[in-house]
C-alpha atoms as one frame of an Amber mdcrd trajectory, in Angstrom:
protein
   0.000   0.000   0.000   3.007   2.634   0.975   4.477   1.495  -2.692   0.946
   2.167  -4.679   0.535   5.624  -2.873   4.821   6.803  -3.056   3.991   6.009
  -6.683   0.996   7.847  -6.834   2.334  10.772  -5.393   5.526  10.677  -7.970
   2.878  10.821 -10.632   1.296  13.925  -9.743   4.690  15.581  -8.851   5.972
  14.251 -12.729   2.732  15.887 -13.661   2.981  19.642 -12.396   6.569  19.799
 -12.513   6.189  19.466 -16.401   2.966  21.510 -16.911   3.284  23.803 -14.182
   3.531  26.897 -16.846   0.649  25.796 -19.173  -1.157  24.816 -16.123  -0.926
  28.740 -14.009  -1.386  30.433 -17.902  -4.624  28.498 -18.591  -5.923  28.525
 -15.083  -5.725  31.958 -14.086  -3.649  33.984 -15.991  -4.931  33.902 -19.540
  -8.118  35.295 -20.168 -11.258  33.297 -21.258 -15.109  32.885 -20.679 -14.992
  30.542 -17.824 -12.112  29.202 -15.447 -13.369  26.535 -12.757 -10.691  27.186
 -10.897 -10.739  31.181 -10.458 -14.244  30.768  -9.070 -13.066  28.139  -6.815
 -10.570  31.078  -5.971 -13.753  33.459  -5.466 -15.512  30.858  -3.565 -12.640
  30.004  -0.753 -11.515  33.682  -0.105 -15.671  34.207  -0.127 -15.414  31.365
   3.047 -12.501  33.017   4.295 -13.750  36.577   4.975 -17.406  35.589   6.607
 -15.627  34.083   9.011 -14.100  37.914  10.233 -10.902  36.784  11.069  -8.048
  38.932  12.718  -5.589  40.609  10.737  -2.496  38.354  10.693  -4.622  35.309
  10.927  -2.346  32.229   9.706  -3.899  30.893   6.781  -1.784  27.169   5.510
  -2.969  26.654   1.934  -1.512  22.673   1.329  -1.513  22.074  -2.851  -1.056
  25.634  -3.488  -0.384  25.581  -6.921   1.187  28.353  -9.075   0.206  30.912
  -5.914  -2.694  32.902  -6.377  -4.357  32.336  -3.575  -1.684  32.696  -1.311
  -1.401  36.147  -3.641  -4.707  37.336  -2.395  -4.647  36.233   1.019  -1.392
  38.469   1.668  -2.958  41.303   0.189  -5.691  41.108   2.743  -3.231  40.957
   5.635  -3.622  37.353   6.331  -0.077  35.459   7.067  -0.705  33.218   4.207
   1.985  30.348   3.735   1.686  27.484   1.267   3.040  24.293   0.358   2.967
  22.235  -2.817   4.460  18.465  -3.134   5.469  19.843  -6.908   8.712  21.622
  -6.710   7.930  23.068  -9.958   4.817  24.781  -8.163   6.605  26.345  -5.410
   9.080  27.889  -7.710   6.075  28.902  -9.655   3.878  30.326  -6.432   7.226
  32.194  -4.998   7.323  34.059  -8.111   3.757  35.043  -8.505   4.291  36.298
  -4.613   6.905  38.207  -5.974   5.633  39.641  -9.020   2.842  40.457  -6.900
   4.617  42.956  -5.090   6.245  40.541  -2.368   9.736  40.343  -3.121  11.710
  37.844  -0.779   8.572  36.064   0.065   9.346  32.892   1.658   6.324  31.230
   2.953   6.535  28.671   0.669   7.714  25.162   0.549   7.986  21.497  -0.748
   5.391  19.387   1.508   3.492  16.850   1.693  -0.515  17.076   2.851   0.341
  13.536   4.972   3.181  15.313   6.849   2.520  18.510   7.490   5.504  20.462
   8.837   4.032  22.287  11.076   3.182  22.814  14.972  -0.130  21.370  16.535
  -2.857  24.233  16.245  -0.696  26.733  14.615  -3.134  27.578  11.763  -6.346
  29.418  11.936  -7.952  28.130   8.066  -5.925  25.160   6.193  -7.188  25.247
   2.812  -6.624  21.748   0.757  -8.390  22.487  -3.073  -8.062  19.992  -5.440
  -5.862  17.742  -3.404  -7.336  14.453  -1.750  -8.449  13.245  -4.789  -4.844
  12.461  -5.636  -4.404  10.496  -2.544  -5.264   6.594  -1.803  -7.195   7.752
   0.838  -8.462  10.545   2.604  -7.949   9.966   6.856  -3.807  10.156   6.968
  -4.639  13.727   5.218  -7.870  14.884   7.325  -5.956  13.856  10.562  -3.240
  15.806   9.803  -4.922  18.745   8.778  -6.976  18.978  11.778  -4.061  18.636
  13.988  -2.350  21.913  12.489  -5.318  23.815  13.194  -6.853  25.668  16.146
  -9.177  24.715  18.301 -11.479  26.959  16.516  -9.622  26.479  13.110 -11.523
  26.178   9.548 -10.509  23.912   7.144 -11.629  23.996   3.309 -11.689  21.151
   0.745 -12.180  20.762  -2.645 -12.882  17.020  -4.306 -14.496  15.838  -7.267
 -18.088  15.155  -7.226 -18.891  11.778  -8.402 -22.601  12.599  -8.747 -22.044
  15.156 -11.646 -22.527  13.802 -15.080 -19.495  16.213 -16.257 -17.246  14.144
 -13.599 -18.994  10.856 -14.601 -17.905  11.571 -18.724 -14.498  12.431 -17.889
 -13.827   9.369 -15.990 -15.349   7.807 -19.599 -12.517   9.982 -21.452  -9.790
   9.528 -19.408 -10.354   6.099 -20.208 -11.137   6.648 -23.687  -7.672   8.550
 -23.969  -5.562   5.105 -22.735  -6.521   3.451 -25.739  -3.760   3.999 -28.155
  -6.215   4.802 -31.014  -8.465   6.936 -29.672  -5.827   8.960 -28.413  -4.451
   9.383 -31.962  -8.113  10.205 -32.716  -8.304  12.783 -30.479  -4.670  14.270
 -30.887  -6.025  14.882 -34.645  -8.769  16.476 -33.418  -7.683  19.048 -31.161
  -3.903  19.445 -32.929  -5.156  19.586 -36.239  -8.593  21.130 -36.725  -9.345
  23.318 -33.374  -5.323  24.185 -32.798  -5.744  23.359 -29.548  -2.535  21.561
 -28.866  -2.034  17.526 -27.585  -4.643  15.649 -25.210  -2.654  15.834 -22.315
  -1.804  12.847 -19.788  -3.965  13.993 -16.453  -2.831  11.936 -13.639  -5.216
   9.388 -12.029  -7.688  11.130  -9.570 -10.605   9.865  -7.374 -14.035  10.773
  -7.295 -15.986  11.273  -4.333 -19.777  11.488  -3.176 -20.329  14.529  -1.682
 -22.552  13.072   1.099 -19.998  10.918   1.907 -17.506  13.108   2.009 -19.534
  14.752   4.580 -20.151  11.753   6.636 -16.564  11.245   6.623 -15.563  14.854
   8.006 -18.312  14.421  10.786 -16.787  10.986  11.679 -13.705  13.252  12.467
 -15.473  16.103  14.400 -15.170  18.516  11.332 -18.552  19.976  11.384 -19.711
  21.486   8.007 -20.488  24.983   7.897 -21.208  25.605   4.285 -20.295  24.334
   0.345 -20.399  25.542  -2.728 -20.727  23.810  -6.256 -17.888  24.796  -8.914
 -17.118  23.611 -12.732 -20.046  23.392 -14.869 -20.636  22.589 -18.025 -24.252
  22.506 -20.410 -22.270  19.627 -22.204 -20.215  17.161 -21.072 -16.732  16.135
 -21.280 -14.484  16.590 -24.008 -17.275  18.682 -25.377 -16.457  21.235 -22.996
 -13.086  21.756 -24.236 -13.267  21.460 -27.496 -16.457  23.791 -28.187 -15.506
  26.428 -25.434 -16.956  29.071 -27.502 -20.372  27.665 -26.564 -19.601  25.567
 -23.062 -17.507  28.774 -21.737 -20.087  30.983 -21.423 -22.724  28.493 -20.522
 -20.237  27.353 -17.746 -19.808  30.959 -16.534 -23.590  31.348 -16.726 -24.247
  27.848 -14.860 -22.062  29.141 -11.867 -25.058  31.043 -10.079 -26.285  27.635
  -9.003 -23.407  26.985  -6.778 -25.432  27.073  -3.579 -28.500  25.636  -5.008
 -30.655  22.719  -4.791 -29.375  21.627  -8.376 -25.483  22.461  -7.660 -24.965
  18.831  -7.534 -24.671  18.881 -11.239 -21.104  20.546 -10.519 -18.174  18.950
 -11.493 -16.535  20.237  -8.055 -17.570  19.827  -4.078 -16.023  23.024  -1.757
 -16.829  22.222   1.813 -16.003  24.661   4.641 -16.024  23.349   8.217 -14.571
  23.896  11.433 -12.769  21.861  13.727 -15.159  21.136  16.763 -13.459  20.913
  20.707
């Protein structure tokens, strides 16, 4: 079990560290119609300022990617630090800090979300987006994550919501694109006719049930405080890439059910709860 998950975890670092440019430029930095993962952004600094917390709060994002979080979150006073298992992505996030107007910023390291390196209850908010579902399991993470944080710490997650028919055709097309074939199909496809550049090699990811999930964090005495839906799409996967001109804005426009009884038709699950005595 150690072996499957070490190798796991080399996967996803093999991953970023080679696509960590594309991955910040498409993400956040170019501009487009829709980006799931700004309004993730806009949803978990949205979490982070209802709860009214002090200037200088300690904020531990864990999978912080190219940075812009942690961008945001020092701009609002917060003592924002972040670590990424990709050493590509901390190279990445300590520039963005930089070109942000934070030169010698050095809250940022190489870490792992199993073996956190830092003090018991040292963090008020530990932010983990897009994370867990790269890991064999979830409780070596949660456990760790709640002992970092305060007895009246907040801790946000991001996984991917099983019960969403755009997560249920992606796990179709990500094994549609391990067929040699099909692959070549598809290379044609978005190389050739919508310039698009190569199908690219995602690492393998789990899904989860939102309810579940939930069940899961109250087994641990995380009690949920709120969620929000992200990543939609009127038409499902690869369709949503390869027409963006019609499944960007539709996307965008799909994002005001977030909180609603139909969010579960979101791609993504953001849970924010707080660590209970």
């Amino acid at each position: 079990m150690k072996e499957i998950r070490e190798s796991t975890k080399r996967n996803v670092v093999t991953f970023y560290d080679r696509t960590v440019v594309t991955y910040h430029d498409g993400n956040y930095l170019r501009e487009g119609p829709y980006s799931p993962l700004k309004f993730r952004q806009h949803y978990i600094e949205r979490m982070i300022e209802e709860r009214n917390l002090p200037r200088g709060a300690r904020i531990l994002d864990v999978g912080c990617g190219p940075g812009e979080l942690l961008l945001e979150l020092t701009r609002k006073g917060y003592d924002a630090w972040g670590v990424d298992i990709s050493s590509g992505m901390v190279v990445e996030a300590t520039r963005t800090l930089e070109n942000g107007g934070f030169p010698g910023f050095r809250q940022i390291r190489v870490g792992d979300i199993e073996e956190l390196d830092f003090p018991d209850q040292s963090c008020d908010v530990v932010v983990a987006a897009g994370v867990l579902e790269y890991l064999q399991e979830d409780v070596r993470a949660l456990s760790e994550m709640k002992r970092v944080l305060k007895k009246d710490g907040y801790l946000i997650l991001n996984v991917t919501n099983r019960t969403s028919y755009v997560t249920c055709s992606e796990q179709l097309y990500l094994w549609m694109k391990r067929q040699p074939l099909v692959k070549r199909m598809l290379n044609l496809a978005k190389e050739g006719i919508l310039c698009q550049g190569a199908v690219s090699d995602f690492p393998w990811r789990r899904v989860h049930s939102p309810r579940q999930f939930d069940r899961e964090l109250a087994a641990l005495s995380l009690r949920k405080v709120k969620h929000n839906y992200f990543r939609f799409s009127p038409l499902p996967v690869p369709f949503d890439s390869l027409l963006r001109s019609v499944c960007g804005p539709g996307g965008r426009y799909m994002e005001r059910l977030t909180e609603s009884p139909i969010g579960f038709i979101g791609g993504g699950y953001l849970v924010l709860c707080s660590k209970e005595a």
